[in-house]
Residue, then its C-alpha position, 0 to 999 in steps of 0.5 A: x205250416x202248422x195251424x193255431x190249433x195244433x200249436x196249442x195242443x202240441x205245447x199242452x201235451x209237452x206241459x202235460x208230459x214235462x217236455x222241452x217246450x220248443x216254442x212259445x204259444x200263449x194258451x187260452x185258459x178254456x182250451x187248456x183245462x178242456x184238453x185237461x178235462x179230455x186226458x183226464x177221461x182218457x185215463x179213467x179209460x186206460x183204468x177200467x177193468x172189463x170182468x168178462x169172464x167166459x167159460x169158453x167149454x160151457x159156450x162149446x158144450x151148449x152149442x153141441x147140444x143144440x146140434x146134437x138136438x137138430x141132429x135128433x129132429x132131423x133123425x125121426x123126422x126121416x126115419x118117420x118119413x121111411x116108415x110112412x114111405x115104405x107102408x105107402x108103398x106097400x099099401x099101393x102094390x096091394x090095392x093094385x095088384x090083388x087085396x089079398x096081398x095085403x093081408x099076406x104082407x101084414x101077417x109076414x110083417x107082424x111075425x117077421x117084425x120082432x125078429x129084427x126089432x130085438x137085436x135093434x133094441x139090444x144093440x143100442x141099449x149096448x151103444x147107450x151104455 
């Protein structure tokens, strides 16, 4: 069976839609202009306009530049880490090997280094471009 309250709402919305009333419940003023009062609310939400505009490719394009950013960091940092790891190495062999080694390996390195610097350098100005 149907409660008061739902009685009261059901014949309000058929007023407010000009319906058929199927029954006949007296309305309390105050609940009437209150449901009143709530439609009324309802409606200034059905009419706002929400103006997001999103400009999804510069949402994309910055994301990308963040990961094109840690890409880099991540990039030296291991590159650094090589270079740290390989002349490490190098030193250790020669202190435990014989000192003079290491004078060998830094003039080998310091002649040799150009060579494979400049077609590196090349290559990616090339690639830059």
């Amino acid at each position: 069976m149907m409660n008061e309250k739902d009685g009261f709402q059901d014949k309000i919305i058929e007023e407010y839609y000009n319906e058929d009333l199927k029954f006949q419940i007296p309305i309390n003023d105050a609940y009437k202009t209150k449901i009143e009062d709530s439609l009324s609310k309802m409606n200034l939400l059905e009419d706002f306009d929400f103006p997001l505009e999103v400009n999804i490719l510069e949402i994309v394009a910055k994301g990308q530049e963040i990961r094109d950013k840690r890409k880099v960091k991540f990039e030296l940092v291991g590159f650094i880490s090589a270079c740290l790891l390989i002349i490490l190495s190098l030193l250790i062999i020669a202190i435990n090997t014989n000192p003079a080694i290491y004078l060998y390996i830094y003039g080998a390195v310091s002649l040799l280094m150009p060579f494979v610097i400049i077609p590196i350098a090349k290559a990616s100005r090339r690639e830059a471009q």
